[in-house]
C-alpha angles and dihedrals in degrees: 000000000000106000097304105053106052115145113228123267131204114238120301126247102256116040095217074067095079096061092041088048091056100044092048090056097049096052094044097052085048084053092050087054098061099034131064121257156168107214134195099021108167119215085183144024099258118093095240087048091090132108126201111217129210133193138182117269095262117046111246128175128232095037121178106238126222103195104193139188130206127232126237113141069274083270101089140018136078141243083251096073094074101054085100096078098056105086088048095044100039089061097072080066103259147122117254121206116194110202126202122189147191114287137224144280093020082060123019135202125333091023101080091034088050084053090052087058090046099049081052092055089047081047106051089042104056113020086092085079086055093056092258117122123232093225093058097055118146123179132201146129150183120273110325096001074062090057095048102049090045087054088050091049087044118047094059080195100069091045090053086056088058098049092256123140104219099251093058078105111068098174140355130214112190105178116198087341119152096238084182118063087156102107133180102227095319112207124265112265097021130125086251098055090045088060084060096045102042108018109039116062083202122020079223082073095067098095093053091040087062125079087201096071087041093059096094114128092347121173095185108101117226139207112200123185133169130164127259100245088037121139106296099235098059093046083060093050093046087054099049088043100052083044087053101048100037079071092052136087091261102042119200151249121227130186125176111198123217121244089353113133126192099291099028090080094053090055088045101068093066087079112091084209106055118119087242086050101045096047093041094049087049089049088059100045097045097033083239149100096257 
């Protein structure tokens, strides 16, 4: 894919999305052009199934690793929004991989979030010849790339699958991502009743689909973030989640940040000196939550 070669999107739920799509881009094609990078790498045979990888300017051996997922209603977006993160990621120092899926509704659940796990496994198997080591692996994403890497961490059965131990994982960072997709009736025309329509192939699905249903008796420890002005119904499901893991084996970081909306913490996370972006970056470095 890389910047030129994008295939075009109809336009984005909700409509603040555009502008956010299009800033994102710009700023992540501005970061690919000052880090170094290996870009449009496939872990699968699909054209979505492709990471960029980035690196810090020397190589250096025994990285920690951020694999990370764009948002998107996971029906739009591209690996490419996330670009923005790298320079701020690789100097650590770290490896970023920037991970793009398969979209719906051409595919429905579990296939983006199988091609998460895939993507993990790539990932795992070959970011040794980058200069990243397979034990310090960390997952998250934005918004429904979020919700995706949370699943993966989450459901140990899928990872085994994939030929994955279950602390291959060693943290995960979902930022303003909806950590419920279980609704009572949602109304017609609501973000709620769109994850329904585009994402689940059954709304019977919806259970395994939530990584807040998947939290019992979890050892991965999470960071979850969302801003302060963020979509209501993932504020509520960052709430019930950070609840739901503080009872279990791994605990949880939270953070809420101030006049941030939905897309403003994923621009955010170009700037090396953001609060997300300094305690990621020392959890990386140290192993631990900072």
């Amino acid at each position: 894919m890389a910047f030129d070669d994008l295939p075009a999107q109809s336009p984005i739920y909700p409509e603040e999305a555009e502008a956010y799509a299009r800033q994102a881009l710009a700023l992540s094609r501005e970061a690919a052009g000052r880090t170094r990078c290996v870009l449009d790498l496939p872990y699968g045979s699909d054209y979505w199934q492709k990471v960029d990888v980035y690196l810090p300017e020397q190589r250096l051996e025994g990285l920690p690793v951020l694999v990370f997922a764009h948002g998107g209603a996971w029906s739009h977006g591209y690996k490419e929004w996330m670009g923005l993160m790298a320079p701020a990621i690789v100097a650590t120092p770290a490896v970023f991989v920037s991970v793009s899926y398969r979209l719906a509704p051409d595919v429905r659940f579990p296939a983006p979030l199988d091609d998460c796990v895939a993507a993990l496994r790539w990932v795992r198997d070959h970011i040794s010849d980058y200069g990243g080591s397979p034990d310090r692996i960390y997952v998250g994403g934005h918004s429904a790339g979020g919700h995706l890497y949370a699943l993966a961490t989450l459901r140990h059965d899928l990872l085994g699958q994939a030929g994955l131990a279950p602390d291959t994982i060693k943290a995960c960072f979902p930022v303003s991502s909806q950590l419920n997709l279980v609704f009572d009736a949602p109304e017609p025309g609501s973000g709620e009743a769109r994850i329904y329509e585009i994402f689940l192939a059954r709304a019977e699905d919806a259970p395994a689909a939530s990584p807040l249903h998947q939290m019992e008796g979890n050892r991965t420890p999470f960071f979850l973030s969302h801003g302060e002005r963020d979509f209501p119904r993932i504020i509520a499901s960052n709430l019930l989640a950070t609840q739901t893991l503080a009872r279990q084996p791994s605990g949880v970081v939270s953070e809420v940040y101030p006049e941030h909306g939905h897309f403003d913490t994923a621009l955010g996370l170009a700037d090396p000196a953001h609060p997300w972006v300094r305690k990621v970056s020392a959890w990386l470095r140290d192993g631990t939550a900072p």
